[in-house]
PASEBA-1860 file (N, C-alpha, C; in nm, 3 decimals):
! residues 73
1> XXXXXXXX> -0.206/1.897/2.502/-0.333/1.829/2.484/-0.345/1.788/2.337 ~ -0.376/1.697/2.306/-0.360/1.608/2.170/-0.507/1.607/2.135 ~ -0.514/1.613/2.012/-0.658/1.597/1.964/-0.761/1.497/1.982 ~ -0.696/1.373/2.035/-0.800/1.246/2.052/-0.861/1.269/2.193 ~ -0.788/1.389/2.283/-0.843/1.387/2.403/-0.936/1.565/2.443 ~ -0.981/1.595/2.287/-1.052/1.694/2.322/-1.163/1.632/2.347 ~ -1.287/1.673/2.366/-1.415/1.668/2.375/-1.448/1.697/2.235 ~ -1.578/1.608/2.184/-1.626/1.629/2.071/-1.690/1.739/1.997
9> XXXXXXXX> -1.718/1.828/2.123/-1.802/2.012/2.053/-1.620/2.066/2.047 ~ -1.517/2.036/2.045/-1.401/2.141/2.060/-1.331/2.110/1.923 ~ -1.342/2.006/1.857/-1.284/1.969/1.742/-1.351/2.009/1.608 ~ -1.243/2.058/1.511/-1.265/2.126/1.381/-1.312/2.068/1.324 ~ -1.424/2.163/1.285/-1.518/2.111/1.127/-1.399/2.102/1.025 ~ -1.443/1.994/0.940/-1.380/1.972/0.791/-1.461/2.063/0.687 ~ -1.353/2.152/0.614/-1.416/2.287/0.586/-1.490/2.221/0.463 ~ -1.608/2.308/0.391/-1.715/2.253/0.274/-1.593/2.221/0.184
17> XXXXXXXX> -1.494/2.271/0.146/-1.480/2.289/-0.025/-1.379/2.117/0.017 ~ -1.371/2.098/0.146/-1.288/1.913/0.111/-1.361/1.823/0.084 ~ -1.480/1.853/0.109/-1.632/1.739/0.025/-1.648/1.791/-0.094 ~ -1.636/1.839/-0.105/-1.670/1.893/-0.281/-1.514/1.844/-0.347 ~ -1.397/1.810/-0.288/-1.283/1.823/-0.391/-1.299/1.614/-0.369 ~ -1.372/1.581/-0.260/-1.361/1.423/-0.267/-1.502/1.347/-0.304 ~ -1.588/1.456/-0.339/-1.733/1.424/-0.450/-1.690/1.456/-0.545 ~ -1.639/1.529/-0.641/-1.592/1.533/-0.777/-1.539/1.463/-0.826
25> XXXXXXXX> -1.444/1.310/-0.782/-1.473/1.204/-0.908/-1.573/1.175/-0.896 ~ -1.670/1.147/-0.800/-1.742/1.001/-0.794/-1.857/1.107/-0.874 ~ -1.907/1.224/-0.885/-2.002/1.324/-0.945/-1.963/1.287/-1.109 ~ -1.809/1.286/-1.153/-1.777/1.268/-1.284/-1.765/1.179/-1.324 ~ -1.773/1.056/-1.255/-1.815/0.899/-1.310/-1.882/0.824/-1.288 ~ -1.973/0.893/-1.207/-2.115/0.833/-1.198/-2.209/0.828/-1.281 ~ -2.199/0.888/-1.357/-2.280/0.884/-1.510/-2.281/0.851/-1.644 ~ -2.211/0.741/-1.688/-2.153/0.728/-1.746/-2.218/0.765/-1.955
33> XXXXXXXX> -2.368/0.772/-1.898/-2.432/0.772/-2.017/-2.400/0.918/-2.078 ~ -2.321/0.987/-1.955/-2.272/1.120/-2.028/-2.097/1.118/-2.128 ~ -2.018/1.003/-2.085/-1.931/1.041/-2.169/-1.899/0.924/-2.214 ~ -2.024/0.857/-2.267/-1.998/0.689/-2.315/-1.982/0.743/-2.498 ~ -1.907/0.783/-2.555/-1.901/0.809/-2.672/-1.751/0.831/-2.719 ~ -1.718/0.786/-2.881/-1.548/0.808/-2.923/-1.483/0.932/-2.915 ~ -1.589/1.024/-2.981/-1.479/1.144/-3.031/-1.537/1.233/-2.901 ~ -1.432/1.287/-2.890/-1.347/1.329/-2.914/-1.214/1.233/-2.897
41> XXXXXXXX> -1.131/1.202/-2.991/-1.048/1.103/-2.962/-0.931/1.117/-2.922 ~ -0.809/1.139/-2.788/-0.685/1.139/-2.788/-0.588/1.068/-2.817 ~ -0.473/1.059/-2.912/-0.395/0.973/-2.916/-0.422/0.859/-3.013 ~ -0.546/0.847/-3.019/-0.585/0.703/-3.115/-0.685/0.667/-2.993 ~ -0.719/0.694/-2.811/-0.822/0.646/-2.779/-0.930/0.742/-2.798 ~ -1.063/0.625/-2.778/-1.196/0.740/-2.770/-1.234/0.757/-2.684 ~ -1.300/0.909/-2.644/-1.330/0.950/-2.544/-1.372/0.906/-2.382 ~ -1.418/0.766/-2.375/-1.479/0.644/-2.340/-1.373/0.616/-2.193
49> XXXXXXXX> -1.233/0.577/-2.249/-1.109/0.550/-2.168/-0.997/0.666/-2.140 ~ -1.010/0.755/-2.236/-0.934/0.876/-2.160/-1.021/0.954/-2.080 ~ -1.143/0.998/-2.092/-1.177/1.076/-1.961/-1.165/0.969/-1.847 ~ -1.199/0.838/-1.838/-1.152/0.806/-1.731/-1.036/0.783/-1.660 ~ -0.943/0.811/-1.768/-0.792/0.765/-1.702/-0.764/0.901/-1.673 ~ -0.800/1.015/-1.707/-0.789/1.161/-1.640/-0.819/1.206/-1.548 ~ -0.951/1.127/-1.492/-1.025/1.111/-1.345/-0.870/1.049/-1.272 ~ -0.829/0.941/-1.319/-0.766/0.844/-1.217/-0.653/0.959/-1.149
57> XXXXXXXX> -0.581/1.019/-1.259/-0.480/1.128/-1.213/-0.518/1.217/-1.169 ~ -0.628/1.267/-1.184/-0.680/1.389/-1.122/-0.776/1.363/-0.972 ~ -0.811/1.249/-0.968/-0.818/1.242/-0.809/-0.712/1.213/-0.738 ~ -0.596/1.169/-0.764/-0.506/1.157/-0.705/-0.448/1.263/-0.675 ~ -0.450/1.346/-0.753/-0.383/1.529/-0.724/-0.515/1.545/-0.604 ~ -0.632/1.528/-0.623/-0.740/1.588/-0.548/-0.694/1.560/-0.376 ~ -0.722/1.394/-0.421/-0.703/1.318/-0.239/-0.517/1.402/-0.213 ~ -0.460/1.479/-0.274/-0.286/1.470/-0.218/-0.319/1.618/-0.148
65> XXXXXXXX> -0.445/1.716/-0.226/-0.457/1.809/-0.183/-0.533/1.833/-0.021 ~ -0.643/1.729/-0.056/-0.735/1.698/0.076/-0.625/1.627/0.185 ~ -0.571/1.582/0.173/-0.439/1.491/0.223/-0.405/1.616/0.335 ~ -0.311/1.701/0.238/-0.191/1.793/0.217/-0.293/1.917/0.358 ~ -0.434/1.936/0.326/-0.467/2.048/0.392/-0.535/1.990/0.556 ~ -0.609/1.861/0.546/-0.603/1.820/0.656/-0.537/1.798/0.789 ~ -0.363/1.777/0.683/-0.284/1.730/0.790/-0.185/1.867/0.873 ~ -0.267/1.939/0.806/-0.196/2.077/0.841/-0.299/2.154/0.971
73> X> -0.418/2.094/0.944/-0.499/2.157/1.054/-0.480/2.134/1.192
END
């Protein structure tokens, strides 16, 4: 029996902590009036374009994890 042919009360909840790991970019760049500023500066950029390019890699680890545990259920 394959999952598209259970009935809808027989199929698994998506556990809390995979909404919380695929709300945490959009929670950390939704605001931007919180990390619109230079310093702290990496590399020569200001703060402005590296926290966001740290989001970019770090949701990608996020969605590989949400990915990774879904497809296991």
């Amino acid at each position: 029996m394959d999952a598209s042919s259970q009935p809808a009360s027989a199929k698994k909840r998506t556990p809390a902590w995979v909404w919380v790991l695929l709300a945490a970019p959009y929670i950390g760049l939704c605001f931007p009036q919180m990390y619109v500023r230079t310093m702290p500066a990496l590399f020569g950029f200001p703060f402005f374009y590296w926290y966001q390019f740290a989001w970019v890699i770090l949701t990608s680890f996020l969605l590989y994890l949400v990915y990774r545990a879904l497809k296991s259920r």
